[in-house]
Backbone bond lengths (Angstrom), bond angles and torsions (degrees), N, CA, C in turn:
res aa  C-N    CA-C-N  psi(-1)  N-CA   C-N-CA  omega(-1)  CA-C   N-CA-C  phi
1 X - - - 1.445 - - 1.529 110.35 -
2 X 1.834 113.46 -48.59 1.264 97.64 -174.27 1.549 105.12 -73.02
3 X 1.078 151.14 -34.05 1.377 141.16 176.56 1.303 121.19 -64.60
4 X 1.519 131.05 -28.26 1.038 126.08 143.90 1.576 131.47 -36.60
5 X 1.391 104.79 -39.10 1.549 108.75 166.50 1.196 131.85 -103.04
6 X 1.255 109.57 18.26 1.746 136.00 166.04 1.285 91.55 -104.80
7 X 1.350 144.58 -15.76 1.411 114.49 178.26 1.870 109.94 -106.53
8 X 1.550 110.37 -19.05 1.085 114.14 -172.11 2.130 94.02 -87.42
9 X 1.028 124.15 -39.65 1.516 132.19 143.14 2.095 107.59 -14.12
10 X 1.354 93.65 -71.37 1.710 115.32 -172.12 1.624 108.01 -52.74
11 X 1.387 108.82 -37.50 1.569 126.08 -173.43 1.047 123.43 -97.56
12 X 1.545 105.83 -20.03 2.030 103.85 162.48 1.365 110.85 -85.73
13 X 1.819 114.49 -21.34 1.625 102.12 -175.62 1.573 102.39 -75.39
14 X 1.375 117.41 -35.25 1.852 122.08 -174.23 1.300 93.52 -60.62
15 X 1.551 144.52 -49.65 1.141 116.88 -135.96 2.230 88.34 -102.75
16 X 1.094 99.37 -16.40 1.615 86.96 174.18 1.274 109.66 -94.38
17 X 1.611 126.75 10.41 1.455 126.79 171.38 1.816 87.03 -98.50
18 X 0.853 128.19 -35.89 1.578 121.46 -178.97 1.459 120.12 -62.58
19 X 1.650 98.59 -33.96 1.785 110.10 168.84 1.466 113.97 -69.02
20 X 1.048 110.20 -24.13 1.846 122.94 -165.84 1.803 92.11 -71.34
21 X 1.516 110.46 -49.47 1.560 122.85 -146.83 1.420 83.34 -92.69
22 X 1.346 150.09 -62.24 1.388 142.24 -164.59 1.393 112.94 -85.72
23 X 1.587 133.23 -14.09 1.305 117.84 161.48 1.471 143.77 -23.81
24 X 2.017 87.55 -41.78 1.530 102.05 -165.79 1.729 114.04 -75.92
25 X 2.193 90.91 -29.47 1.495 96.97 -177.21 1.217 149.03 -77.03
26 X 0.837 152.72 149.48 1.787 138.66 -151.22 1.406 102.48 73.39
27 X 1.152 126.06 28.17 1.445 123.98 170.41 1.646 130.04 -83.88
28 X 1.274 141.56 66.99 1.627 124.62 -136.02 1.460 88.50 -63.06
29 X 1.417 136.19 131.74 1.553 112.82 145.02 1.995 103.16 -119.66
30 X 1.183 122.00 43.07 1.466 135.14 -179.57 1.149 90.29 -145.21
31 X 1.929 89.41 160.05 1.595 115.97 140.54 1.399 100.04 -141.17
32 X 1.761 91.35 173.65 1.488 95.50 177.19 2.025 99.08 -143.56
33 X 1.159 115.47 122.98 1.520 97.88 171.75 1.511 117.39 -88.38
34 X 1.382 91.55 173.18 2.037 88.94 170.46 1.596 93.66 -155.24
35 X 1.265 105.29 138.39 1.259 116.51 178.58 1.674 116.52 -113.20
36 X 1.091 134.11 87.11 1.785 142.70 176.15 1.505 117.64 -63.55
37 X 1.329 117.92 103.05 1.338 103.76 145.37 1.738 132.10 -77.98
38 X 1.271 113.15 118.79 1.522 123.43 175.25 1.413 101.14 -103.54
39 X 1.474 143.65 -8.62 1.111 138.18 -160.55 2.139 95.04 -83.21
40 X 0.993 105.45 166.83 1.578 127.30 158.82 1.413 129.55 -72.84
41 X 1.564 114.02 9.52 1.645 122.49 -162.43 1.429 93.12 -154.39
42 X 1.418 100.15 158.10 1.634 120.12 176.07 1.556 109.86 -65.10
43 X 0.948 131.30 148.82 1.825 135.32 -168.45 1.308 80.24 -139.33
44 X 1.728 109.34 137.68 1.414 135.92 -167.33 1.977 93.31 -151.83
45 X 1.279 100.25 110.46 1.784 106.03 179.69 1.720 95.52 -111.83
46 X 0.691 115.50 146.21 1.646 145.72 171.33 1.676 116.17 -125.60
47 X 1.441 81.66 125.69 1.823 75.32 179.39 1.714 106.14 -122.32
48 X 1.909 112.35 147.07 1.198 117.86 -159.74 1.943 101.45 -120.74
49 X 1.080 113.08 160.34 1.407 113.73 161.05 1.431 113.14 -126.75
50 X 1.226 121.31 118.05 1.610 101.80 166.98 1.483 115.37 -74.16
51 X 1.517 136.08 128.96 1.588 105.27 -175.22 1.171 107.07 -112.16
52 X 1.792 131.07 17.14 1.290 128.58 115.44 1.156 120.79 -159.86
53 X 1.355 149.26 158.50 1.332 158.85 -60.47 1.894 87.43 -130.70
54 X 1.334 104.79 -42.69 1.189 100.26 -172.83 2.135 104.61 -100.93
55 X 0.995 128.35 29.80 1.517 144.82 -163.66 1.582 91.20 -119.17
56 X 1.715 101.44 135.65 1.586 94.87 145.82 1.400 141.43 -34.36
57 X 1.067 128.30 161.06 1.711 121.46 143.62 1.316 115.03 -59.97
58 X 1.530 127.59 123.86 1.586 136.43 163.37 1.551 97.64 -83.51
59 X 1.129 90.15 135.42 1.972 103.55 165.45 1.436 112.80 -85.50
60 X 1.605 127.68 112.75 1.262 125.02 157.99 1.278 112.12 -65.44
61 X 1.672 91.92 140.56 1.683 108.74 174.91 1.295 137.69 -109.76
62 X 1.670 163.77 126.75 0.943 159.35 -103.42 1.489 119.75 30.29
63 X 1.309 123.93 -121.44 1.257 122.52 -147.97 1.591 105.78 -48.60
64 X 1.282 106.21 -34.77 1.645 111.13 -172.11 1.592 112.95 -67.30
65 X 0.884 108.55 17.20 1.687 98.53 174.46 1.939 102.14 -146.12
66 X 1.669 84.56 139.57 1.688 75.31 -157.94 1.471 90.14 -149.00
67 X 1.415 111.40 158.33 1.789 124.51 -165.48 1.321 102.01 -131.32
68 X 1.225 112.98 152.19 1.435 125.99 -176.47 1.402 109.52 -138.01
69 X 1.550 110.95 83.02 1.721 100.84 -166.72 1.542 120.15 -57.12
70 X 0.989 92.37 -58.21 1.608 104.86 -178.78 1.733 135.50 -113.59
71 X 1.266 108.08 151.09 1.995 91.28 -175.88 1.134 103.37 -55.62
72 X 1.458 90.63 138.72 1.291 124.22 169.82 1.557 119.03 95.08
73 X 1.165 92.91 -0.72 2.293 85.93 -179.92 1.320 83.55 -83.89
74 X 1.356 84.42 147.05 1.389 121.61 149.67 1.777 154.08 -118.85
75 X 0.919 117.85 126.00 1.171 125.05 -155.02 1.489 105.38 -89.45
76 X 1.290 125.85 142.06 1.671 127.79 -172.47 1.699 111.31 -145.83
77 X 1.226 101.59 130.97 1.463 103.55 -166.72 1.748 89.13 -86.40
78 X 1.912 98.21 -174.66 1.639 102.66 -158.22 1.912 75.83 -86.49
79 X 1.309 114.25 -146.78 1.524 129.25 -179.02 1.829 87.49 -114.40
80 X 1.509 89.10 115.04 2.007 112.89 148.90 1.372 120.75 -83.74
81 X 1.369 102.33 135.17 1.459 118.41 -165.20 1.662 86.57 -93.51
82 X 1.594 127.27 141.81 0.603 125.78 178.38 1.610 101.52 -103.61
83 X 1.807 116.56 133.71 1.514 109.97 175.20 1.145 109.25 -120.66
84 X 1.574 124.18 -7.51 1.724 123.18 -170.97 1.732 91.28 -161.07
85 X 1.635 82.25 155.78 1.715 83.64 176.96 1.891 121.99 -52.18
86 X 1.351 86.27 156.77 1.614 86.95 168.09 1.568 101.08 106.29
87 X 1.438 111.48 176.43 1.623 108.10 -173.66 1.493 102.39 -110.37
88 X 1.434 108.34 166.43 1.499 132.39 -128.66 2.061 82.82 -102.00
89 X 1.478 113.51 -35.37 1.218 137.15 -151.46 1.544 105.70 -51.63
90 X 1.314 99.55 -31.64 2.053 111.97 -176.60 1.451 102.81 -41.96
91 X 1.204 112.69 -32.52 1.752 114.90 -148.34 1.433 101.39 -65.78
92 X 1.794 118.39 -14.85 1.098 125.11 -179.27 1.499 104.66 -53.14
93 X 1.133 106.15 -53.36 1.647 115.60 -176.15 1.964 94.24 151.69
94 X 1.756 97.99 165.73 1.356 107.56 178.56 1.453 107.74 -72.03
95 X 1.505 127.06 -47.41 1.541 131.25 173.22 1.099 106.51 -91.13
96 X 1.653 97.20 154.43 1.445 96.95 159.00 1.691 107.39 -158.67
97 X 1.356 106.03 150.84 1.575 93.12 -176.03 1.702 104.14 -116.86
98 X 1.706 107.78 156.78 1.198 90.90 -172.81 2.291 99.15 -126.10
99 X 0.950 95.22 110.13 1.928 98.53 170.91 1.303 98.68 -66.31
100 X 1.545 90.01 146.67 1.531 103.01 155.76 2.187 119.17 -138.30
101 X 0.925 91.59 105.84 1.677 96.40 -149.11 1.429 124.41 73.90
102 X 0.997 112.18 34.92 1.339 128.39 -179.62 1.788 99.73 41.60
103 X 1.412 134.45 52.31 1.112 134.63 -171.10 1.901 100.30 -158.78
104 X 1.078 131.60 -2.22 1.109 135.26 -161.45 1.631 114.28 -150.30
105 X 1.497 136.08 98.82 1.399 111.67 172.95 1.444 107.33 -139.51
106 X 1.563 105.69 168.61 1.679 120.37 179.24 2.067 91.23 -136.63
107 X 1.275 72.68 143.10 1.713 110.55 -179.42 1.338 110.84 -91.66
108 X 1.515 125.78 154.28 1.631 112.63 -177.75 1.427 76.37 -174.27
109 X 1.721 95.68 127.94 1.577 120.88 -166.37 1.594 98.44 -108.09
110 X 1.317 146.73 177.45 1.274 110.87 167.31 0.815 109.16 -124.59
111 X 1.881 120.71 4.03 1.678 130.29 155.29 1.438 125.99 -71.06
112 X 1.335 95.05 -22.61 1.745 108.49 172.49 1.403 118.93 -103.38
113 X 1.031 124.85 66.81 1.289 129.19 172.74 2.065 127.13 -62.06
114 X 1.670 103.60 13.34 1.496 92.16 -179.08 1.178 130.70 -86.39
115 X 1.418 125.16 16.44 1.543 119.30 169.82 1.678 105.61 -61.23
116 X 0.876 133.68 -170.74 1.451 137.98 179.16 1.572 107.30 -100.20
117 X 1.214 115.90 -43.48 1.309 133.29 -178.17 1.561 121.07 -108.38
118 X 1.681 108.69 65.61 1.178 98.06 173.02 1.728 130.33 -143.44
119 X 2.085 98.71 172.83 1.247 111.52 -149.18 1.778 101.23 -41.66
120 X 1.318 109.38 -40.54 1.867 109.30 -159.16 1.784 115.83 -66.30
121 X 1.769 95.52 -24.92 1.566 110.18 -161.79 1.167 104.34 -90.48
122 X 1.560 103.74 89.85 1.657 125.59 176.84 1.425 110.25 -50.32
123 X 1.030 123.70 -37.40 1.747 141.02 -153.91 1.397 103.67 -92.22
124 X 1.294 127.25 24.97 1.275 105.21 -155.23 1.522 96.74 -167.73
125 X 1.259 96.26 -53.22 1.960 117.72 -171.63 1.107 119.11 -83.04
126 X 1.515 114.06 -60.45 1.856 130.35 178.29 1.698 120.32 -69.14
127 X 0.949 123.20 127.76 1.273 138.84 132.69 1.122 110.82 -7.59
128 X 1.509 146.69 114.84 1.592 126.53 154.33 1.604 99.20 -134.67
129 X 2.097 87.75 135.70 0.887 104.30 166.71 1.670 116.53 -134.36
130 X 1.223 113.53 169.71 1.399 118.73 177.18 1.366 124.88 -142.42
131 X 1.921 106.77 139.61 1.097 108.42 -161.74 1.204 104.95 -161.40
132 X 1.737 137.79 134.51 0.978 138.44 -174.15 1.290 114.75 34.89
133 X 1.539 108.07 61.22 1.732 131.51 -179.58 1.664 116.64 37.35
134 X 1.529 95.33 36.95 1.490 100.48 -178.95 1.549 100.08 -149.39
135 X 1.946 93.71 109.40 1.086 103.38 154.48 2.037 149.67 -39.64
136 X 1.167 102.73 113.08 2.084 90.03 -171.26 1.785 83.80 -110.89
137 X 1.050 90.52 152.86 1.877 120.10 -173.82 1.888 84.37 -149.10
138 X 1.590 86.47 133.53 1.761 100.24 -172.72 1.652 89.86 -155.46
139 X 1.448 95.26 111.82 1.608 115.14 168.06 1.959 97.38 -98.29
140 X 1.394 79.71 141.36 1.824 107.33 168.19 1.425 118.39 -102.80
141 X 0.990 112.23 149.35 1.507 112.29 176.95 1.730 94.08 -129.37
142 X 1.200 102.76 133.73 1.738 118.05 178.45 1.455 107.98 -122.15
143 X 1.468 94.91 -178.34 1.839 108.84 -166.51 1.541 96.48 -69.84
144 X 2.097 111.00 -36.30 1.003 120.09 -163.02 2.188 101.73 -65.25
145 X 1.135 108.23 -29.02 1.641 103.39 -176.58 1.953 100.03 -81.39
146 X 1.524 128.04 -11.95 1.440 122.00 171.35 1.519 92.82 -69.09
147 X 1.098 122.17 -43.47 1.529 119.73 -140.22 2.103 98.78 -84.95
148 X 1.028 100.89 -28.83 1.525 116.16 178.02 1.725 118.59 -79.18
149 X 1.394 93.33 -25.70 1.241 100.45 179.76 1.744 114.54 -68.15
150 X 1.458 123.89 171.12 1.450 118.45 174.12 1.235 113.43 -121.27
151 X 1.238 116.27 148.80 1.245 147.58 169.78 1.663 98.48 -23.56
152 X 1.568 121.01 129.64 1.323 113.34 147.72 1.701 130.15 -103.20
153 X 1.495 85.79 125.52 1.615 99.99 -177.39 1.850 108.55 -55.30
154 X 1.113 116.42 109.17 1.995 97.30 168.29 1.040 106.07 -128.98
């Protein structure tokens, strides 16, 4: 009897020292994006802010604008700290436009989400993976998003 309760004793301290040590894990507090070109053409993203409703679009400058010469580069954001729900990815900006040979583009608002295929609609579009409690979300760009895209008027 008493060793019976020296061992069931032995097995509540292991298994609430095991809760102590794995609590923290599986925790996402990152992300990381990645952006793929698979298409056959140069991909040119621009990123916009409206900074209010009735204001132009402002063009963000540096990190937010990014090229993808050839299939297959890829583009990788730094690591987002996550502080409130939701994804880290906005910081890109609310618009964004995407070239393709500088002859072809599609627009992506991130309040208007009704194309079928689009940049904002995490749930649907991205890749997700996870790793060392940091979320990666990885959008593709295909021949099929050149071919959808429209004509630019200049």
């Amino acid at each position: 009897m008493k060793n019976s309760v020296v061992v069931i004793c032995i097995l509540l301290v292991i298994f609430f020292l095991n809760s102590l040590v794995s609590c923290d894990s599986g925790r996402i507090d990152s992300e990381k994006f990645q952006i793929v070109n698979l298409s056959d053409h140069l991909v040119e993203i621009s990123s916009y802010r409206f900074t209010s409703p009735d204001q132009e679009l402002r063009e963000l400058e540096g990190k937010n604008n990014i090229v993808l010469n050839s299939q297959n580069s890829v583009w990788e954001s730094d690591k987002i700290k996550i502080t409130r729900g939701g994804t880290g990815f906005y910081y890109l900006g609310d618009t964004i436009t995407v070239d393709f040979d500088k002859d072809k583009r599609v627009a992506y608002v991130y309040d208007d989400k009704s194309p079928p295929r689009h940049f904002y609609n995490f749930d649907d579009n991205y890749m997700k993976e996870v790793r060392d409690n940091t979320t990666i979300y990885t959008y593709t760009f295909t021949n099929e998003d050149y071919e959808n895209a429209e004509q630019i008027d200049e």
